[in-house]
C-alpha positions in Angstrom: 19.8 29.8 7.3 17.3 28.1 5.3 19.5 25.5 3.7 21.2 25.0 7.3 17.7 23.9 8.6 17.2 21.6 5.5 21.0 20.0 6.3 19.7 19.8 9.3 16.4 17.9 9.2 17.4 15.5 6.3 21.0 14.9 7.5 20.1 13.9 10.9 17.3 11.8 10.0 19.5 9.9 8.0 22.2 9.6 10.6 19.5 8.5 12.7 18.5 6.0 10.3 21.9 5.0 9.8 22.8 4.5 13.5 19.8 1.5 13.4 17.1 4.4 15.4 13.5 3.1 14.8 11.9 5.6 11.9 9.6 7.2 13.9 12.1 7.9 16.9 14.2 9.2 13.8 11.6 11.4 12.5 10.8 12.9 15.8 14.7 13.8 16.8 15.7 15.2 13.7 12.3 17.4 13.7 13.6 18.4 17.6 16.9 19.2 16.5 15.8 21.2 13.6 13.6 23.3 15.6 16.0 23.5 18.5 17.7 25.7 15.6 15.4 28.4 16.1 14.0 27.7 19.8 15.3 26.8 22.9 15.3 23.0 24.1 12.1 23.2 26.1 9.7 25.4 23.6 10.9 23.1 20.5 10.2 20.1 22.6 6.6 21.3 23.2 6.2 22.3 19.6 7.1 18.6 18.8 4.8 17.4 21.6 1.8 19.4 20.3 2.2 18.9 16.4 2.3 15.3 17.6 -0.5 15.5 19.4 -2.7 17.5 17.3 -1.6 15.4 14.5 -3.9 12.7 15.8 -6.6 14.1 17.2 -8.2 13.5 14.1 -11.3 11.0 13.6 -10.4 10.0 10.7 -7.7 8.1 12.1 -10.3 5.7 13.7 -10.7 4.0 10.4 -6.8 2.5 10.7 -7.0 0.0 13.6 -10.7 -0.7 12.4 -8.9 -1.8 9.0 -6.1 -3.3 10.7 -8.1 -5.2 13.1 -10.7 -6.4 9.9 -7.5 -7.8 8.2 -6.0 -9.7 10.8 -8.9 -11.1 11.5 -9.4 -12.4 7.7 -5.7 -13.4 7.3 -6.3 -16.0 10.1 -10.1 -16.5 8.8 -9.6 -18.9 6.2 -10.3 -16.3 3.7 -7.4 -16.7 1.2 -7.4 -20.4 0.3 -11.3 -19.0 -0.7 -10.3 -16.5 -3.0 -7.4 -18.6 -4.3 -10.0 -21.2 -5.3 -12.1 -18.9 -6.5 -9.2 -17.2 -8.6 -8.4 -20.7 -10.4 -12.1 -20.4 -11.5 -11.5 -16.9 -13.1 -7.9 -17.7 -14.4 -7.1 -21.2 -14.5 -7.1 -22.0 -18.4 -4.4 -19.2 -19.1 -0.3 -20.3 -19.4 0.5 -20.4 -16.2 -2.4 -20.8 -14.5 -0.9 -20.8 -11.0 1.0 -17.8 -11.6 -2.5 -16.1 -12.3 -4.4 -17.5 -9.3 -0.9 -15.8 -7.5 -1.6 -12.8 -9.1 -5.6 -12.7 -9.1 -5.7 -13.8 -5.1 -3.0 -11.6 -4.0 -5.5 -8.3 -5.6 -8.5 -9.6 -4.1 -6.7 -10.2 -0.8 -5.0 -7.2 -0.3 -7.8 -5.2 -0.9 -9.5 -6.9 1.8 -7.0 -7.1 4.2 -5.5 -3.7 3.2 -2.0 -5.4 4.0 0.8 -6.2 1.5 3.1 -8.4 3.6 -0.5 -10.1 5.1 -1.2 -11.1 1.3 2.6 -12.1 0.5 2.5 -14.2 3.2 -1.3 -15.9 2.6 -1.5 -16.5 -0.4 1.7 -16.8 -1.1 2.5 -19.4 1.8 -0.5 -21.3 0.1 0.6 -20.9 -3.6 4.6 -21.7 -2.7 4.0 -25.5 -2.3 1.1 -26.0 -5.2 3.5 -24.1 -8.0 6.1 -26.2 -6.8 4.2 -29.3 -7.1 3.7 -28.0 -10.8 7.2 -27.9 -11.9 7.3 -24.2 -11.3 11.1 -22.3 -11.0 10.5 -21.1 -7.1 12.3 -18.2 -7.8 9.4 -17.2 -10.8 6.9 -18.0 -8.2 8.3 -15.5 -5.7 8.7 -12.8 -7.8 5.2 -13.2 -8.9 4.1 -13.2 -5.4 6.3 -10.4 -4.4 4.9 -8.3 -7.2 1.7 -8.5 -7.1 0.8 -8.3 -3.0 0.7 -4.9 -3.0 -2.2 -4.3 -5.6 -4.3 -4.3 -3.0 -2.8 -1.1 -1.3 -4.6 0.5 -4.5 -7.4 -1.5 -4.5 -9.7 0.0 -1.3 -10.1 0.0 1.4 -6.6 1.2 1.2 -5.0 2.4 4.9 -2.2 4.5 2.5 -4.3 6.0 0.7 -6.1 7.2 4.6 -2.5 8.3 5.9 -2.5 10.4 2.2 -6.3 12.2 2.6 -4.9 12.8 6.4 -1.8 14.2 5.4 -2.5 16.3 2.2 -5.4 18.2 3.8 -8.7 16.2 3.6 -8.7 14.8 0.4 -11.4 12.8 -0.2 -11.1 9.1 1.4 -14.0 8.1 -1.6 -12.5 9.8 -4.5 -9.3 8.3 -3.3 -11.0 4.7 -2.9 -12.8 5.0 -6.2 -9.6 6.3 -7.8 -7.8 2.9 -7.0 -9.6 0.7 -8.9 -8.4 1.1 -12.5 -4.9 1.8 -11.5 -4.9 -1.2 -9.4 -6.1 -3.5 -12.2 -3.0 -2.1 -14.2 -0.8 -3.2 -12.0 -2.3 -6.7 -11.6 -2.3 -6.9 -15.4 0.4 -5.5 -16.4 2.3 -8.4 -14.1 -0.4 -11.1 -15.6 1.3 -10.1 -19.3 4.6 -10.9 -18.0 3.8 -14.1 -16.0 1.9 -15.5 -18.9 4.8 -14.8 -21.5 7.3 -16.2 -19.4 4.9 -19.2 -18.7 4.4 -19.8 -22.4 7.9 -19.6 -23.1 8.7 -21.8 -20.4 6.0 -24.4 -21.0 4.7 -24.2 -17.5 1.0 -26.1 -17.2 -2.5 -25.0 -17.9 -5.0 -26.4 -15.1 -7.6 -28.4 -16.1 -11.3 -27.0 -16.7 -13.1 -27.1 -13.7 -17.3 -28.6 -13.9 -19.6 -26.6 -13.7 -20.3 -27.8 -9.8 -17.0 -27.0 -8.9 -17.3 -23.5 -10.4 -20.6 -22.6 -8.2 -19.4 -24.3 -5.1 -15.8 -22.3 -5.0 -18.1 -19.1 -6.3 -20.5 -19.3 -3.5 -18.3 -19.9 -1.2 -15.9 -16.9 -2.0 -18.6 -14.4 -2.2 -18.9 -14.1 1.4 -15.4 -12.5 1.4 -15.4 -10.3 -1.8 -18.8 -9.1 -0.3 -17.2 -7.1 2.3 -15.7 -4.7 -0.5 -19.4 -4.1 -2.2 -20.4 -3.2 1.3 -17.8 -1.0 2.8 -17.7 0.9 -0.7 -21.6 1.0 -1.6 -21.8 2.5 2.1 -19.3 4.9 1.2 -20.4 6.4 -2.1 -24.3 6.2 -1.1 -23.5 8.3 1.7 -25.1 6.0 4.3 -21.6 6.1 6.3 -18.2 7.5 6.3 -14.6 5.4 5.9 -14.2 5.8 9.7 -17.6 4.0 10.3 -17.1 1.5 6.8 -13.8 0.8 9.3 -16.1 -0.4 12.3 -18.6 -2.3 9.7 -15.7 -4.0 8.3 -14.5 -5.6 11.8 -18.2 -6.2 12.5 -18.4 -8.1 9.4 -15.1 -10.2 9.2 -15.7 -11.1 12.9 -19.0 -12.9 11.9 -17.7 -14.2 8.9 -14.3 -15.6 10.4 -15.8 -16.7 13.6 -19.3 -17.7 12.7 -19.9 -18.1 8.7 -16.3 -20.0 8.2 -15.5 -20.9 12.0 -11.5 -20.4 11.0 -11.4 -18.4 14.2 -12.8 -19.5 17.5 -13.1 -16.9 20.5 -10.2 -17.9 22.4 -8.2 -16.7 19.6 -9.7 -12.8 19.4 -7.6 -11.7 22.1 -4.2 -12.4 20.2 -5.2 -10.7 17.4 -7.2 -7.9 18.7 -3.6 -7.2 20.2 -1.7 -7.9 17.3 -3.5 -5.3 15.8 -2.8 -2.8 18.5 0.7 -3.4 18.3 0.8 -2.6 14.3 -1.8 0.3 15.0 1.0 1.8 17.3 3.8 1.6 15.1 1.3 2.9 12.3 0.3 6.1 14.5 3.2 6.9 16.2 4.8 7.4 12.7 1.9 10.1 12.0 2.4 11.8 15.4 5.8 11.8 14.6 5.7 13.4 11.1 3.2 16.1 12.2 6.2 17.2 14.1 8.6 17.2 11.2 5.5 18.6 8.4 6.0 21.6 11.1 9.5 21.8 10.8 9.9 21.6 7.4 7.2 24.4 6.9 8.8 26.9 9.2 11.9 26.1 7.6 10.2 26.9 4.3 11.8 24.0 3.0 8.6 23.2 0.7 8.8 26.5 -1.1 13.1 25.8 -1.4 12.4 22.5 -2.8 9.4 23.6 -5.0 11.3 26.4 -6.7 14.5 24.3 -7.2 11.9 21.8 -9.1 10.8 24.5 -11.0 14.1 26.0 -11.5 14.7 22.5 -13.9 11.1 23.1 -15.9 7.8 24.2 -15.6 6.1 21.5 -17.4 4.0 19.2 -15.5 4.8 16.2 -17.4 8.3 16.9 -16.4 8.0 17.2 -12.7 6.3 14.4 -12.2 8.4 12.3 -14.1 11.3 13.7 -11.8 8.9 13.2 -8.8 8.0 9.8 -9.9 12.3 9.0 -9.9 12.9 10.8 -6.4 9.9 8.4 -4.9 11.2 5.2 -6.6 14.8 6.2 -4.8 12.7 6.7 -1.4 11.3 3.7 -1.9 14.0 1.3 -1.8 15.0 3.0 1.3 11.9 3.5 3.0 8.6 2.0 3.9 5.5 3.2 2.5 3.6 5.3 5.1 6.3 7.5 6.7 7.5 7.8 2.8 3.9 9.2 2.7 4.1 10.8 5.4 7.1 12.7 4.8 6.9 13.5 0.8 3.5 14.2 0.4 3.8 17.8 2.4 6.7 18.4 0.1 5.5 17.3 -3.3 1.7 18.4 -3.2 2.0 22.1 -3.0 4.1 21.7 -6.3 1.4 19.7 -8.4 -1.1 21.4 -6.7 0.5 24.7 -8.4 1.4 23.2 -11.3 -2.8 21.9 -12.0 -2.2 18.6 -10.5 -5.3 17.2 -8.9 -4.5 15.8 -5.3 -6.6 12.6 -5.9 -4.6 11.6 -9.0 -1.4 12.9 -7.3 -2.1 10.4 -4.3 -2.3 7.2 -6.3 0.6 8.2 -8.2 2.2 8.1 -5.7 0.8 5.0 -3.7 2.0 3.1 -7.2 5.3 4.7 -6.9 6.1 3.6 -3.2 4.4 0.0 -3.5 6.9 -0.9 -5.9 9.7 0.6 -3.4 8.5 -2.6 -0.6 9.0 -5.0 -3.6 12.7 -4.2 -3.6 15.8 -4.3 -1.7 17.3 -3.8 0.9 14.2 -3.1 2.8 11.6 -3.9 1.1 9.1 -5.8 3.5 7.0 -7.7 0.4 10.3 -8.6 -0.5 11.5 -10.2 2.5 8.2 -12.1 3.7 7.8 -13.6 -0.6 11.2 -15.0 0.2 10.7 -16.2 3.4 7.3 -18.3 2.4 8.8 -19.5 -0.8 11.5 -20.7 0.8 14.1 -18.9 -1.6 17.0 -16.5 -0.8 16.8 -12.8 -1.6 20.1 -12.8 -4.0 18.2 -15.7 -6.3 14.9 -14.1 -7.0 16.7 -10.4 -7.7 16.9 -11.7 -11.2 13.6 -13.1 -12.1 12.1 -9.7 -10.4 13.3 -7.4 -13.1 11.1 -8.2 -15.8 8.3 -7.4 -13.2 10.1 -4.6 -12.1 10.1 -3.0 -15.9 6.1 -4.1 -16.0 5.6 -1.8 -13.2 7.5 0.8 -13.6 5.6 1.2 -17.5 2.3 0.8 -15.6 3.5 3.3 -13.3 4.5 5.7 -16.5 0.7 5.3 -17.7 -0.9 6.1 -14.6 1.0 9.1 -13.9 0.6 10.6 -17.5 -3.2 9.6 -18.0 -5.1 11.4 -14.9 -8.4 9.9 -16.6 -7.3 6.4 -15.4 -7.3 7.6 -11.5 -10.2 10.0 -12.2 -12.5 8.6 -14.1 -14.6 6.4 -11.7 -14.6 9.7 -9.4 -15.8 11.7 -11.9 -18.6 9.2 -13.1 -19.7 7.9 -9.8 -19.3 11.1 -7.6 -19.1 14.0 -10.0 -15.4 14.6 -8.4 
């Protein structure tokens, strides 16, 4: 019976999927039909109906359409040709250089806007033209762009890494923030050591050294921005507010800086965005409602347990299931978009590590590496499509220049799953995690 359930639940989803059905419409059938199984139509369809519901009646939630609404506000703030400045400041005299400033901006971004395809599309609409200008291949500048926008989903304010505390139990949102950092600046770098070597061997330009004026000027005027992060996560380690409330903060913050400090964004334009950012918070939470229904199914169906023992079945050393977990998520990945991925995998994959003496923290940015490279790649991959799109390049030319990058990550990806200490060590030292 138990392997009919689990034919069941993953079959139809991807039927679903197949047939063109929106993911969260997808999720919540196949849960339906799954428990219809073992219930009649109208108790399974109030099972679905109150998982969903119960699923987000949770304050933590709050914090995503806080973070979504800060982001779009900054995306249209003028915030990024700041930080791009800024970047050319930090990594302008490397081989290069403009492949850097991508790389640089697009960590310092995203981790203020909490958005991948917001960053791909920022900074990289901005960079397209001046690497161009350069003499750089387009399709090198994409893939660089592509790459490196989703750093900033590890870097916090993180809204994955919210959808993983919500979905794996409570984990802690700080420990979770604090464990992005030095993962994140793996990621960045490890894509800086491949940019700069194929720079070098391609002879692209070094920009010249900027004066000593121009360095303060484009420093004062990015700190602004980058002081947003000191504040949301000195609020939340001190203990003076939670994420959910560092959410509100943030939107209080960006609107004064966008609309007053910078004056990108005048008045008239807050109603567009403020429902812009309802629209994405939708899709975001109907996707949690949706998987609360299907985190039920797959429990009663005890598919957890079947999965964890089949796992086991293969070895029993931790090194070894999270390699295999680590090749299942980079599958789902190319498939699937991050947060139902989340959604979905993390019920089924924690209580394994968990058993096995993995901590949840480290097991959460393992696997919020392991899915941002999944939007990097085809044939769904959002980064991927919006990089193309602003660099003007088709999807088939830039496949090739993305494999290097591809091979960076997945090594990056290798040493962040089997060294905990780079995840844990900042929660250890800051919060005694």
């Amino acid at each position: 019976m138990e392997w009919q359930l689990i034919f069941a639940l993953f079959g139809s989803f991807a039927v679903l999927l197949t047939l063109g059905i929106p993911v969260s419409f997808a999720i919540g059938l196949s849960s339906l039909i799954t428990i219809m199984m073992s219930l009649p139509l109208e108790p399974a369809i109030a099972v679905v109906a109150q998982r969903m519901a119960a699923g987000l009646d949770n304050f933590a939630l709050l914090a995503i359409p806080f973070f979504i609404l800060a982001g779009n506000i900054m995306n249209q703030g003028g915030i990024a040709i700041r930080l791009i400045n800024f970047a050319k400041v930090l990594v302008g005299r490397l081989p290069g250089s403009l492949a850097h400033v991508n790389i640089i901006a697009n960590m310092m971004f995203g981790s203020i806007s909490g958005s991948a395809v917001a960053s791909a599309a920022a900074v990289g609409g901005t960079m397209a033209p001046l690497q161009k200008k350069e003499g750089y291949d387009e399709q090198f500048s994409a893939a660089v762009n592509i790459t490196s926008c989703p750093t900033g989903l590890l870097i916090p304010p993180s809204n994955t890494l919210i959808v993983f505390s919500l979905v794996s139990g409570g984990t802690s949102v700080a420990a979770l923030f604090l464990a992005g950092y030095i993962p994140g600046l793996i990621m960045g770098v490890s894509l800086m050591v491949v940019a700069g070597f194929i720079a070098k061997k391609r002879g692209y330009p070094i920009a010249p050294r900027p004066s000593t004026a121009e360095v303060v000027d484009t420093s004062i005027k990015a700190i602004p921005s980058l002081l947003l992060i000191a504040i949301i996560m000195g609020g939340i380690i001190g203990g003076i507010f939670t994420a959910t409330e560092a959410s509100a903060i943030a939107v209080v913050y960006t609107l004064i800086l966008a609309v007053g400090f910078y004056r990108e964004v005048k008045v008239k334009e807050l109603p567009a965005i403020i429902l812009e950012s309802a629209i994405t918070t939708s899709i975001v939470l109907l996707l949690v409602g949706a998987s609360m229904g299907m985190s039920w199914a797959m429990a009663s169906a005890d598919i957890p347990y079947m999965i964890a023992d089949a796992l086991l079945a293969i070895s029993d050393n931790p090194l070894m299931i999270l390699l295999i977990i680590n090749v299942i998520l980079l599958i789902v990945g190319i498939f699937m978009d991050m947060t139902p991925a989340v959604l979905i995998f993390t019920p089924i994959f924690l209580p394994i590590v968990l058993d096995l003496g993995v901590d949840p923290v480290h097991f959460g940015i393992m696997m919020t590496f392991n899915l941002a490279i999944g939007i990097c790649t085809p044939p769904v991959g959002s980064a991927l499509f919006i990089g193309c799109s602003v660099a003007k390049v088709s999807i088939d030319k830039v496949i090739k220049p993305l494999l290097p990058f591809y091979a960076a990550l997945t090594i990056a990806l290798m040493a962040v799953t089997f060294i905990p200490e780079l995840s844990l060590f900042l929660p250890r030292l800051v919060l005694g995690y």
